[in-house]
C-alpha positions as CSV (number, residue, x, y, z in Angstrom):
1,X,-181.1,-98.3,36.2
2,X,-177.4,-98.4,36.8
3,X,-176.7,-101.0,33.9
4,X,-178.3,-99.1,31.2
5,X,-176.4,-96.0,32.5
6,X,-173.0,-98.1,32.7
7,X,-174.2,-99.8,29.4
8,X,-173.6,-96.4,28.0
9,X,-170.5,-95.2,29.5
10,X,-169.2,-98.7,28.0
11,X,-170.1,-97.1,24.7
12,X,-168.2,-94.0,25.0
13,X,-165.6,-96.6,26.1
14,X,-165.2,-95.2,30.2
15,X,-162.9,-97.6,31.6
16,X,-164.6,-99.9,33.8
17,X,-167.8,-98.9,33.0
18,X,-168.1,-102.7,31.0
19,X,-168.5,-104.9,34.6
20,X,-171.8,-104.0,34.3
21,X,-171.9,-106.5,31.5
22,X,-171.2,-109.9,33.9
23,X,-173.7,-110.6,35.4
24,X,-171.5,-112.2,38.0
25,X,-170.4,-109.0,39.1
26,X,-174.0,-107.5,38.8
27,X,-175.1,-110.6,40.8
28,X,-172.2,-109.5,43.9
29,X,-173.3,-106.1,43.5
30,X,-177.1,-107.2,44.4
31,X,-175.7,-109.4,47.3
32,X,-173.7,-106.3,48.9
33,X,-176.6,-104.1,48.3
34,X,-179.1,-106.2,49.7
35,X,-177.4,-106.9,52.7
36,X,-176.8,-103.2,53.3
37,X,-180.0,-102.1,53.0
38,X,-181.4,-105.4,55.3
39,X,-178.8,-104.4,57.9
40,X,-179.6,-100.8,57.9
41,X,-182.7,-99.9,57.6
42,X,-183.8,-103.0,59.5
43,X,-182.5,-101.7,62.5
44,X,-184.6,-98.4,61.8
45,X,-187.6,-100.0,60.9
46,X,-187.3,-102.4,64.2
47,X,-187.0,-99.3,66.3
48,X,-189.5,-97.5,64.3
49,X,-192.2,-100.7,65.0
50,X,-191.4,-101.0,68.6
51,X,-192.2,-96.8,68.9
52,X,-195.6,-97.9,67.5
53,X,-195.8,-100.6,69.7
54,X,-196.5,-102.5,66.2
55,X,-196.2,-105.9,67.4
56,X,-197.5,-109.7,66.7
57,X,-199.9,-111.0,68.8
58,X,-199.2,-114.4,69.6
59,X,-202.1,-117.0,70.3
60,X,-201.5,-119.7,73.1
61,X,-200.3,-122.7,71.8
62,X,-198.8,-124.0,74.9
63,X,-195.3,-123.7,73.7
64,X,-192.0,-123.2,75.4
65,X,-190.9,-119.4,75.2
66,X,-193.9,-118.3,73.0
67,X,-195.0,-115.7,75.6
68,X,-191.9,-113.8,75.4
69,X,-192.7,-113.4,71.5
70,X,-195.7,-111.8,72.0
71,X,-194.6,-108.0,71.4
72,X,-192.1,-108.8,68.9
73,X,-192.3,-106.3,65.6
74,X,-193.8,-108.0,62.7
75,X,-194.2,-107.0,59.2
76,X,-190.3,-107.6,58.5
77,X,-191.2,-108.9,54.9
78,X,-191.4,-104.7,53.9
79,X,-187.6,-105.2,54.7
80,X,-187.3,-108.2,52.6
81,X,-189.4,-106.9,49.9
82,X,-187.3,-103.7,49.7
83,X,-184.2,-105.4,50.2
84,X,-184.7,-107.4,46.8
85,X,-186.6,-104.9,44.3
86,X,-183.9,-102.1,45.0
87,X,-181.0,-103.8,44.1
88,X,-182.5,-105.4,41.0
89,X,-184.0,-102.0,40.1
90,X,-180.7,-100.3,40.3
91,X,-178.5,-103.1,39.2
92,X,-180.8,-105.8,36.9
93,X,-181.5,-105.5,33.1
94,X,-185.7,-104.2,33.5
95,X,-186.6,-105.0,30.1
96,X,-185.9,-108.6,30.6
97,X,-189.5,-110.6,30.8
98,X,-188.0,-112.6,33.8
99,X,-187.3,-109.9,36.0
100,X,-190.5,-107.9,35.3
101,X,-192.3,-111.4,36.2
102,X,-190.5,-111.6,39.5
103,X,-191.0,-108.1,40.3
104,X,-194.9,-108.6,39.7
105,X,-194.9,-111.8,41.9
106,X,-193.0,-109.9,44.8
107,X,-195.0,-106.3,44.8
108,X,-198.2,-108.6,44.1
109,X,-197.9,-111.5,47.1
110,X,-196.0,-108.5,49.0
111,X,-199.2,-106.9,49.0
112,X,-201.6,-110.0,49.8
113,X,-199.2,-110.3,52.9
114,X,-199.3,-106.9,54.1
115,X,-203.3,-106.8,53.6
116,X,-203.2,-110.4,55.9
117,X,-200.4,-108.7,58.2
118,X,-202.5,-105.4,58.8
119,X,-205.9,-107.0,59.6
120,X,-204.2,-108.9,62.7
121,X,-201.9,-105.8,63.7
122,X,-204.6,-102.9,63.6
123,X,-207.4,-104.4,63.0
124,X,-207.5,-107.2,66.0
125,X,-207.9,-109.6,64.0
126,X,-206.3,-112.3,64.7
127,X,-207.3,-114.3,61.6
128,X,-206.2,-111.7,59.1
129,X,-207.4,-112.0,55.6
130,X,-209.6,-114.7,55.0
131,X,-208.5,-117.9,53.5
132,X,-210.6,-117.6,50.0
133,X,-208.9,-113.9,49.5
134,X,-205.4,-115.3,49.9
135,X,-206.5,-118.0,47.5
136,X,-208.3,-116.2,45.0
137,X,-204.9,-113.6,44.7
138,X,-202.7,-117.0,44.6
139,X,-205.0,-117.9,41.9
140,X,-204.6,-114.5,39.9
141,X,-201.3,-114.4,39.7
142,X,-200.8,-118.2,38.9
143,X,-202.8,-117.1,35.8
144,X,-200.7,-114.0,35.2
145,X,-197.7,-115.7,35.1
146,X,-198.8,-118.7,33.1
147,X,-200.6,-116.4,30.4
148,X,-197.5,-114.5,30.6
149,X,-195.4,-117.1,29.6
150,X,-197.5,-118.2,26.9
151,X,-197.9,-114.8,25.2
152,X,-194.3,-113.7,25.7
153,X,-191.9,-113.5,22.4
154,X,-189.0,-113.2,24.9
155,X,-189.6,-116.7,26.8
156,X,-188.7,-119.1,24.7
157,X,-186.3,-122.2,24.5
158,X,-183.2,-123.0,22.4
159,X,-182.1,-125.9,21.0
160,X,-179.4,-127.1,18.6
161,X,-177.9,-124.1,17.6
162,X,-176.5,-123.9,13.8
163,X,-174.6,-121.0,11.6
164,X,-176.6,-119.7,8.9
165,X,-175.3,-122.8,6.5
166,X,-177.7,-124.6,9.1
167,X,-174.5,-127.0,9.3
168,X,-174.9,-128.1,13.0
169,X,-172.3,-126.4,14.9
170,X,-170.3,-127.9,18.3
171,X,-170.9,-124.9,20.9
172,X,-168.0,-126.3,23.0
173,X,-165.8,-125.2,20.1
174,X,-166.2,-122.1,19.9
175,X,-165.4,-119.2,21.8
176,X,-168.4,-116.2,23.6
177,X,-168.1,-114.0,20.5
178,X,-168.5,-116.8,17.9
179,X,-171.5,-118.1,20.3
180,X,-173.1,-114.6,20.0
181,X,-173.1,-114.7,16.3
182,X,-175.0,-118.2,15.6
183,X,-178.2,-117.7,13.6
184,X,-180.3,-119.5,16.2
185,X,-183.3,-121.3,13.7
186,X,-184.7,-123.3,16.4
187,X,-186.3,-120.5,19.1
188,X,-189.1,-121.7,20.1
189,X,-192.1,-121.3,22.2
190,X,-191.9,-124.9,24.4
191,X,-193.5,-126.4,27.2
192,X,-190.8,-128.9,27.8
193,X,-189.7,-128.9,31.7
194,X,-187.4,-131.2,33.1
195,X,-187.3,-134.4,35.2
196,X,-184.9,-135.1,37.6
197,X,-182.5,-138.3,37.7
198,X,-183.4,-139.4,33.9
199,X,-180.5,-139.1,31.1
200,X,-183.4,-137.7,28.6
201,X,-184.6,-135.7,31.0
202,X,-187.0,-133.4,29.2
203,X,-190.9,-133.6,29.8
204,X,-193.4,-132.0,27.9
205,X,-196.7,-130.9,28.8
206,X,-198.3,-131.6,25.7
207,X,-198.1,-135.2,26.4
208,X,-200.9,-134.7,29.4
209,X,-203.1,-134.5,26.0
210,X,-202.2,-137.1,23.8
211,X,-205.3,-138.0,22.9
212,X,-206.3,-134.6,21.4
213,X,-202.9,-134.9,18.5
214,X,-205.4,-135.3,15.6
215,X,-206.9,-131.7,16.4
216,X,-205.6,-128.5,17.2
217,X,-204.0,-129.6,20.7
218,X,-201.6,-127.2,21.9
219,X,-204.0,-124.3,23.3
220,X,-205.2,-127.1,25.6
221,X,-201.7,-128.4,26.9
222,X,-201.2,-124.6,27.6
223,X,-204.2,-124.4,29.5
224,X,-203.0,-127.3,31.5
225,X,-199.9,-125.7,31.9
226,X,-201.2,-122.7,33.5
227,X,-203.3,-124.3,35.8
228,X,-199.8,-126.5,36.9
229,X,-198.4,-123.2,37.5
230,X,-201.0,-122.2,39.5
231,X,-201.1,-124.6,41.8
232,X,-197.6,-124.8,42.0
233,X,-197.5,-121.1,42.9
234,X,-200.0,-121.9,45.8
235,X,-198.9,-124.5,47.6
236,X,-195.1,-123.2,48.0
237,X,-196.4,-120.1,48.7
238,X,-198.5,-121.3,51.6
239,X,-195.6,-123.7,52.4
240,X,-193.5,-121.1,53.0
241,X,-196.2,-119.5,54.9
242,X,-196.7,-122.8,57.4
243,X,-192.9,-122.9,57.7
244,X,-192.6,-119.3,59.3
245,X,-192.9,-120.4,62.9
246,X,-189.9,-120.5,64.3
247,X,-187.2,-117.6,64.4
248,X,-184.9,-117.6,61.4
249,X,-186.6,-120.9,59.8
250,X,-188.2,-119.7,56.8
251,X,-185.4,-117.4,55.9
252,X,-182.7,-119.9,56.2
253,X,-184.1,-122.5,54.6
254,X,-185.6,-120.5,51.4
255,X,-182.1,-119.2,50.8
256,X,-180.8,-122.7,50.5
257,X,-183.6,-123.4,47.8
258,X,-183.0,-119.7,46.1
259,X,-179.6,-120.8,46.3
260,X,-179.9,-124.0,44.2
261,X,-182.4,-121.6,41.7
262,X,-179.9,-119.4,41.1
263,X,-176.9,-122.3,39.9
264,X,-179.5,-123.8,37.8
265,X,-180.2,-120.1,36.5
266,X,-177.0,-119.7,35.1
267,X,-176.5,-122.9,33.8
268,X,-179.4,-122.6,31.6
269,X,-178.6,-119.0,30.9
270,X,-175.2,-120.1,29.7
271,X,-174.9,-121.7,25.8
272,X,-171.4,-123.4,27.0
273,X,-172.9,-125.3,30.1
274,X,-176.4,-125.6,29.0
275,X,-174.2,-127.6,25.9
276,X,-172.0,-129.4,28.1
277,X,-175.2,-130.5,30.7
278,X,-177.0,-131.6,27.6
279,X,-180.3,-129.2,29.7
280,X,-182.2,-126.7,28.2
281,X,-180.5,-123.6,27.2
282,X,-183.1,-120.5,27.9
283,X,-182.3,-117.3,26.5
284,X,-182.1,-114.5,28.9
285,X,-183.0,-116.8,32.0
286,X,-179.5,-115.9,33.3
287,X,-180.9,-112.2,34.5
288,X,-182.2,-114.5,37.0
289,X,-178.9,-114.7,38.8
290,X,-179.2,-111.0,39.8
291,X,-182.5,-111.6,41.6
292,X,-181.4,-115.0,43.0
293,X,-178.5,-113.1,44.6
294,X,-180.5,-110.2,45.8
295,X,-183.0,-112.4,47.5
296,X,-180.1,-114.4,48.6
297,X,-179.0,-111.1,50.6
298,X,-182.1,-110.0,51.9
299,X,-182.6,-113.6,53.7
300,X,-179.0,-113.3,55.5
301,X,-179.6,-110.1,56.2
302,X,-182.8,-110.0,57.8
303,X,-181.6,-113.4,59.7
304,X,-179.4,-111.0,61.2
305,X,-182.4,-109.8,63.3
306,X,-184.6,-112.8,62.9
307,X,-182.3,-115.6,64.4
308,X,-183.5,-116.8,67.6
309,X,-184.4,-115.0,70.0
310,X,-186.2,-113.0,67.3
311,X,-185.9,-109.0,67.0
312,X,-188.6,-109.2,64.3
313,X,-190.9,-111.2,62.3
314,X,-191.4,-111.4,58.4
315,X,-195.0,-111.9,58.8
316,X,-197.7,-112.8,55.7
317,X,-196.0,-110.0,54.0
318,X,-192.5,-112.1,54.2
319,X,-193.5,-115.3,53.9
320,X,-196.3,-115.5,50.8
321,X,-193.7,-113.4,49.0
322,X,-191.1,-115.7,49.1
323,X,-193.0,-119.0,48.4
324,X,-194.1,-117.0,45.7
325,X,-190.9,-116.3,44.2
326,X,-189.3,-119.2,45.1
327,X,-192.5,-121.0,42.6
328,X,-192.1,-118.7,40.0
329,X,-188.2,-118.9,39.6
330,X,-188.7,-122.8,39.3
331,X,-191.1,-122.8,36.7
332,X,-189.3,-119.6,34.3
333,X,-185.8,-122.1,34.9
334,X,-188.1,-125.1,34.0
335,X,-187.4,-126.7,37.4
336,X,-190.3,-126.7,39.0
337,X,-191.1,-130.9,39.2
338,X,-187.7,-130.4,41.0
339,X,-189.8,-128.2,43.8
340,X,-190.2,-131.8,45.7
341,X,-186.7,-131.8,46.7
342,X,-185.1,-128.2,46.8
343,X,-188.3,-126.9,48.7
344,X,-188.4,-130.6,51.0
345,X,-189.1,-128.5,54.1
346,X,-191.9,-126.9,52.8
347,X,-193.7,-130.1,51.4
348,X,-192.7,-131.8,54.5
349,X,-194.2,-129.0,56.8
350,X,-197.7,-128.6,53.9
351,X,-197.9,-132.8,54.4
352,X,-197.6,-132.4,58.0
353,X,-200.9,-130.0,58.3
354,X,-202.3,-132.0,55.9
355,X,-201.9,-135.2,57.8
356,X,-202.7,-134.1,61.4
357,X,-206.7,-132.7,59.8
358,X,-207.0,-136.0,57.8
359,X,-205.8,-138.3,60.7
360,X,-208.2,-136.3,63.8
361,X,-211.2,-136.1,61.0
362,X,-210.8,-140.1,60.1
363,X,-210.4,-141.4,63.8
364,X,-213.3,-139.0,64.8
365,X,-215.7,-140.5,62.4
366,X,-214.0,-144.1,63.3
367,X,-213.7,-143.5,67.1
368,X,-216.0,-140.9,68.0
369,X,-212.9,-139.3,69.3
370,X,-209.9,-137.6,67.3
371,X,-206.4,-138.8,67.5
372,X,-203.0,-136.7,66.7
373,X,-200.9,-138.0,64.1
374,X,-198.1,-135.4,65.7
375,X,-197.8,-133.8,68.6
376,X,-198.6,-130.6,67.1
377,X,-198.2,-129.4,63.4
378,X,-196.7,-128.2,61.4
379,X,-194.2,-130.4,61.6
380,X,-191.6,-127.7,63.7
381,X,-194.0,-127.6,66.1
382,X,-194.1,-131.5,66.9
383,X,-190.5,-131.4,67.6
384,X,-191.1,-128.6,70.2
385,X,-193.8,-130.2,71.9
386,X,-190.9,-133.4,71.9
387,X,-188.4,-130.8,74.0
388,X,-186.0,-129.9,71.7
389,X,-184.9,-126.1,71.8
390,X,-186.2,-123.8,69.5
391,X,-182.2,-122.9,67.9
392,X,-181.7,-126.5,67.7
393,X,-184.5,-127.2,65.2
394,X,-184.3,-124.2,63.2
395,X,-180.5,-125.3,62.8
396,X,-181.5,-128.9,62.0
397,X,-184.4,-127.9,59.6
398,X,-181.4,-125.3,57.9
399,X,-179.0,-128.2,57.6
400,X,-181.4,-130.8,55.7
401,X,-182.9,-128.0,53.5
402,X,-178.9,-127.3,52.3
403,X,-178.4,-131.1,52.0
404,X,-181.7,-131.2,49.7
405,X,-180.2,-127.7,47.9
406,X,-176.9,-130.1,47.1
407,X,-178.9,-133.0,45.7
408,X,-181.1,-130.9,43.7
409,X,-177.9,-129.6,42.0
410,X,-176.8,-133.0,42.0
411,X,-179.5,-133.8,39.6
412,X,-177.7,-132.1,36.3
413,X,-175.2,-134.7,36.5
414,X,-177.1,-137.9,38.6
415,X,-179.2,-138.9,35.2
């Protein structure tokens, strides 16, 4: 809201009025505002759960400390939530296709979180929303965003860029203004994403069907597309889910992923460094930088309250959220085969799960008694059972997901 009213003061020429043109400073602006509005209406909200006595009810898992978290106020992710959408409604550009995507996916999964969230808090449930629910509205708006995608004028991918002569053009040459005025001939609707480490390091979808080139293929790479992005939305969104255990954990480490999102965001939003990268150069992807930076803020600001020992929780309603938006920004910056590496400590902590059932089911039907693969799982969990204090692997966990945050970044140069 504030950029189209700055955008106009610009036009009656109001000095100043033209910052709202960087997004750099639009992206600082959505930092400071997010981290004001974690800092003070967490507090409030805090003081207005505990009055309610709205707290999470914590099941025994025979854990150091865990009894003195019982109590604690959960349903933090509203905080989160509102920490994000208000800076990039005041600050963002809201006609860009990006930003209306990730505010979909947040108010969506924000909402499939707080259902789960108030089931166990006044409902007594313990088990929330059932599994299949949570799936099916994964499932939805996997389909959203990959039909979205598809049918979108505005998503689209750029490559070699040439003046109305169509004489190929060297972007390094030229200067913002002379970039602005090339006659872009090759905007097109792609499903090229890119692999990590390779010097061509373009894949396209298409060639999961190249046996179908003699007909009318492409309808069918896009339908394999869009159920990729589907289950790519699902498993980091439960991953993020399985990672909120311990106090601060999932907040630190998705900031370090957002973090790495938000680089490769304006790299590809950039003509000059898309050029220089040799990467994909998507039109209007840089917007993304302004949400990257205001869910960048909301995560430090509610781990002011959420480091260990915990004032309050993020709950379903924090957690699905940002697995969710941390899916969706891969796949719009066509960086989503690079989820393996930015997002390590939610694969690690989804493998871990997976791992313990498979190992107890197969040494059950072996042994006629299961046997533990860990301790306990998710993974955070085994190294509690080991002894090791809750701050200590929370730091640890925050540490390697920043190292995995370098290397992704790494990757636009390691090829």
């Amino acid at each position: 809201m504030l950029y189209y009213l700055f955008h106009y003061l610009d036009s009656l020429d109001v000095p100043g009025a033209g910052l709202f043109n960087f997004i750099s400073f639009r992206a600082a602006l959505a930092v400071i505002l997010s981290l004001l509005i974690t800092l003070i209406f967490g507090k409030k909200m805090i003081h207005w759960l505990r009055k309610r006595q709205i707290g999470e009810s914590v099941r025994s898992l025979y854990l150091e400390g865990q009894n003195q978290k019982a109590g604690t106020p959960t349903m933090g992710g509203i905080i989160i939530i509102a920490a994000i959408l208000i800076p990039v409604l005041l600050v963002a550009k809201l006609d860009n296709i990006y930003i209306l995507l990730l505010i979909f996916t947040t108010l969506w999964l924000g909402a499939l979180g707080f259902a789960d969230d108030y089931i166990k808090v006044f409902k007594g449930n313990k088990d929330g929303l059932s599994s299949r629910a949570k799936l099916i509205g994964q499932i939805i708006l996997g389909i959203v965003v990959g039909v979205s995608i598809y049918l979108s004028d505005d998503i689209l991918v750029r490559n070699n860029p040439q003046s109305e002569s169509t004489e190929m053009v060297d972007i390094s040459e030229l200067n913002p203004q002379e970039i602005n005025a090339l006659k872009y001939v090759d905007d097109v609707k792609s499903l090229k994403t890119t692999l990590p480490f390779l010097k061509d390091n373009e894949f396209d979808y298409t060639y999961f069907v190249w046996f179908l080139k003699d007909t009318d293929y492409e309808w069918v790479a896009w339908l394999v597309f869009i159920i990729v992005v589907t289950f790519i939305i699902t498993a980091v969104s439960n991953g993020a889910n399985m990672t909120d255990g311990l106090d601060g954990l999932c907040a630190g480490t998705s900031a370090a992923s957002v973090a790495t999102l938000l680089g490769f965001a304006y790299v590809s939003g950039n003509a000059i460094f898309a050029h220089y990268l040799n990467i994909m150069y998507l039109p209007g992807i840089g917007e993304l930088v302004v949400f990257s930076s205001a869910f960048i803020g909301a995560m430090i600001g509610f781990l002011w309250f959420n480091a260990y020992p915990a004032q309050i929780f993020m709950g379903d309603t924090g957690s699905l959220t940002i697995g969710g938006i941390i899916a969706v920004t891969a796949i719009l910056v066509r960086k989503e085969l690079l989820i393996p590496i930015f997002c390590g400590i939610f694969l690690v902590e989804n493998i871990s799960v997976m791992a313990q059932v498979w190992y107890f089911t197969h040494t059950f039907k072996k042994y006629g008694a299961g046997q533990h693969l860990f301790l306990m799982a998710p993974l955070h969990h085994h190294y509690q059972k080991k002894g090791l204090p809750e701050p200590k692997i929370v730091t640890r966990f925050i540490i390697v997901a920043i190292i995995l945050a370098v290397l992704s970044f790494l990757t636009l140069k390691i090829r």
